[in-house]
N, C-alpha and C positions, 0 to 999 in steps of 0.2 A: 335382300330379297333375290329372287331369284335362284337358278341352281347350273349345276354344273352337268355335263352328260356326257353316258356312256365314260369312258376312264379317263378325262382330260381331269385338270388335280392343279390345285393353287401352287406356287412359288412363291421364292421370295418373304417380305415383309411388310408390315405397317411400318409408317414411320412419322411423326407430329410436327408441328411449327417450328422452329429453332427458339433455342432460347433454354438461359440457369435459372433464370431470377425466378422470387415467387409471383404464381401467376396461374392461369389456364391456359392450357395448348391444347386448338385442335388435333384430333387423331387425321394423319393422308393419306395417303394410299403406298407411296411409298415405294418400294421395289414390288409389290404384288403383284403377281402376275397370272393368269389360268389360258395365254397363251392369244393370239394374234385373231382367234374368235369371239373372245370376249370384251367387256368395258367394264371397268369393275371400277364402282366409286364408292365413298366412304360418308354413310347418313350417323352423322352425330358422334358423340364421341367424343372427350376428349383427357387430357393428362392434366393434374391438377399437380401445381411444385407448391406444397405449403412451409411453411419459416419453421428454420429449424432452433432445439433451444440450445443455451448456453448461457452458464453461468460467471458472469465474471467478477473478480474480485484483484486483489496487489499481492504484490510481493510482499515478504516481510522489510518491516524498515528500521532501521538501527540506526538512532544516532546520539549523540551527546547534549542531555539537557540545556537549552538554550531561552528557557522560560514562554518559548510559543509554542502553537500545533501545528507547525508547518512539519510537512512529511514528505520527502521526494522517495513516493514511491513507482511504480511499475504493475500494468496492467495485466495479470496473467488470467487467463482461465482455469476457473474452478471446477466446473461443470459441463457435461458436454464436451463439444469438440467444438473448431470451425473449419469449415471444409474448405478442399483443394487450397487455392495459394490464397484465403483468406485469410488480413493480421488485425490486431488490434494498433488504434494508437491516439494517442492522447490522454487526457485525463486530468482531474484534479485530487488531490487526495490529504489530508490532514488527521491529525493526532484528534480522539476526543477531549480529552485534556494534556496540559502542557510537563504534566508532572513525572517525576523520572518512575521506572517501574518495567518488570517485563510483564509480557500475555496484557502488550498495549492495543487499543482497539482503533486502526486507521479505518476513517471512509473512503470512499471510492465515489468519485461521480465525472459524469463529462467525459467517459471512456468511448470513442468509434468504433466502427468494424470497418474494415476497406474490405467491401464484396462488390464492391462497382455499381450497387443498388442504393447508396446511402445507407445501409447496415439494414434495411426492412426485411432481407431475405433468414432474418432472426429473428427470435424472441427471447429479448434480452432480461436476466435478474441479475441485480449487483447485491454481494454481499459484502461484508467488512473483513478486513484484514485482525484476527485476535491472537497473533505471535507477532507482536513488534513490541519491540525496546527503547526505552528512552536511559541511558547511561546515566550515573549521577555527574555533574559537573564537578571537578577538581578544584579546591579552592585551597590558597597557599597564605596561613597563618604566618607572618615574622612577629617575634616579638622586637621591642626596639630600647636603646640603650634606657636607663634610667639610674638617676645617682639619688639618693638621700641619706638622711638621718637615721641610724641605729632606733629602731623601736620595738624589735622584737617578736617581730612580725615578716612574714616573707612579703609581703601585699606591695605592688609595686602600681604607681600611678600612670604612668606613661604608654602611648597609644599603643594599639601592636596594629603591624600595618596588614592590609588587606587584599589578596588577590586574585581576580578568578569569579568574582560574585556576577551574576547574571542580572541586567535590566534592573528593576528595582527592589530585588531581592536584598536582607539586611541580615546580619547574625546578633542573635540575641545571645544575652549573658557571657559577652568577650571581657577576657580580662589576662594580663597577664603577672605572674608572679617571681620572686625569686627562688632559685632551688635550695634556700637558705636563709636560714633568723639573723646569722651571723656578720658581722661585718664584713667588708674587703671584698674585691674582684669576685661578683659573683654571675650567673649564670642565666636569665631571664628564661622562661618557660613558657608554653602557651597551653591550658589544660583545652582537653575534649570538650567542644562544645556544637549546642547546633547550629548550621547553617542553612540559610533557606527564607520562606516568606511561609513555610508553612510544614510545621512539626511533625504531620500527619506522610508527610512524603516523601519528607528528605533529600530533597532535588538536588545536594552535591555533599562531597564525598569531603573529609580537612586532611590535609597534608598538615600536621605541625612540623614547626621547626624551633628551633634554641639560637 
C-alpha cells in the first residue's frame, strides 16, 4: 500500500530467507529502496523450493554365473538430474534370478542422495536395471585312464573327472567313451553333454578334453 510521489522511483531488489532445501521462504525487502523518505516493508509473500524428481536406477552388471543373485552394481541416474554438488551413494542391488543369460533384470534398493537434507529435497522412483549379464560358468570335462576287456564296444566305465561346477549344481548324462572298438592304447573322449541344475538355462559353458 501506499505510493510513491511526484518522480522519486524504487531501486534495488526483493530478496527472501536464506536457504536450498525444500521448503517456504518468506519474501524481504531486501536491497529496495525509493530513497531516505520512505519505509518500505514487505506484507506476505513468500518463495516456495518444492523436491525435485529423479529417477534412479544401476549400472549394467556383468558377471560370471556363481549360482546366486548377488549383483555389485552402481547407482546411476536414469531420470532427471541432481542438482549442484548433489551425489548419490549407497545401495543394495541383486539379480532376479541366479541363472546365466543376457537382458538380466538387477533391482536397485537402499540407494541415498547427499543433498544435506537427507535426500527429502527429491522425489525419488527407482527402477530396475534390464541390460545385465550373467556369463555361463566354464566347466572342465577330463576323462580318466580306463583299461579293459575287448568287447566291441567303445563304452568305457571309468569316472571322468569334474571341474568348475557351482554350489550344488550336478551334470546329467556324463559318460565317457573310447575313440575306438578296437583294442590297444586308446584315446578316452568326453561327448557334449549338459551341465547345470537346470536345462532350461544352461548356467555353464563344457570345455572337453581327451
Amino acid at each position: 500500500s501506499g505510493e510513491l510521489l511526484g518522480s522519486d522511483s524504487l531501486s534495488g531488489s526483493l530478496s527472501r530467507e536464506p536457504g536450498k532445501n525444500v521448503g517456504t521462504y518468506a519474501i524481504t525487502v531486501g536491497s529496495l529502496t525509493a530513497g531516505s523518505n520512505y519505509v518500505i516493508s514487505v506484507s506476505g509473500g513468500s518463495l516456495s523450493i518444492t523436491p525435485r524428481a529423479v529417477t534412479i536406477s544401476s549400472s549394467d552388471v556383468v558377471k560370471v554365473y556363481d549360482g546366486t543373485t548377488a549383483a555389485i552394481g552402481n547407482a546411476v541416474v536414469a531420470g532427471g538430474s541432481l542438482a549442484g554438488g548433489d551425489s548419490l551413494r549407497g545401495g543394495s542391488f541383486s539379480f532376479d534370478d541366479a541363472n546365466a543369460g543376457s537382458g538380466k533384470t538387477v533391482s536397485v534398493a537402499g540407494v541415498q542422495i547427499n543433498d544435506g537434507n537427507g535426500g527429502a529435497n527429491y522425489n525419488v522412483s527407482v527402477v530396475p536395471n534390464t541390460t545385465s549379464t550373467i556369463n555361463k560358468a566354464v566347466v572342465t570335462l577330463t576323462p580318466t585312464t580306463d583299461t579293459r576287456v575287448y568287447d566291441g564296444t567303445t563304452q568305457s566305465s571309468a569316472a571322468v573327472a569334474i571341474d568348475g561346477l557351482v554350489g550344488g549344481d550336478s551334470i546329467t548324462g556324463l559318460k565317457q567313451e573310447f575313440e575306438s572298438a578296437d583294442g590297444g592304447t586308446r584315446i578316452n573322449t568326453v561327448p557334449v553333454v549338459h551341465c547345470g541344475d537346470n536345462a532350461a538355462s544352461a548356467n555353464c559353458k563344457q570345455v572337453s578334453e581327451t
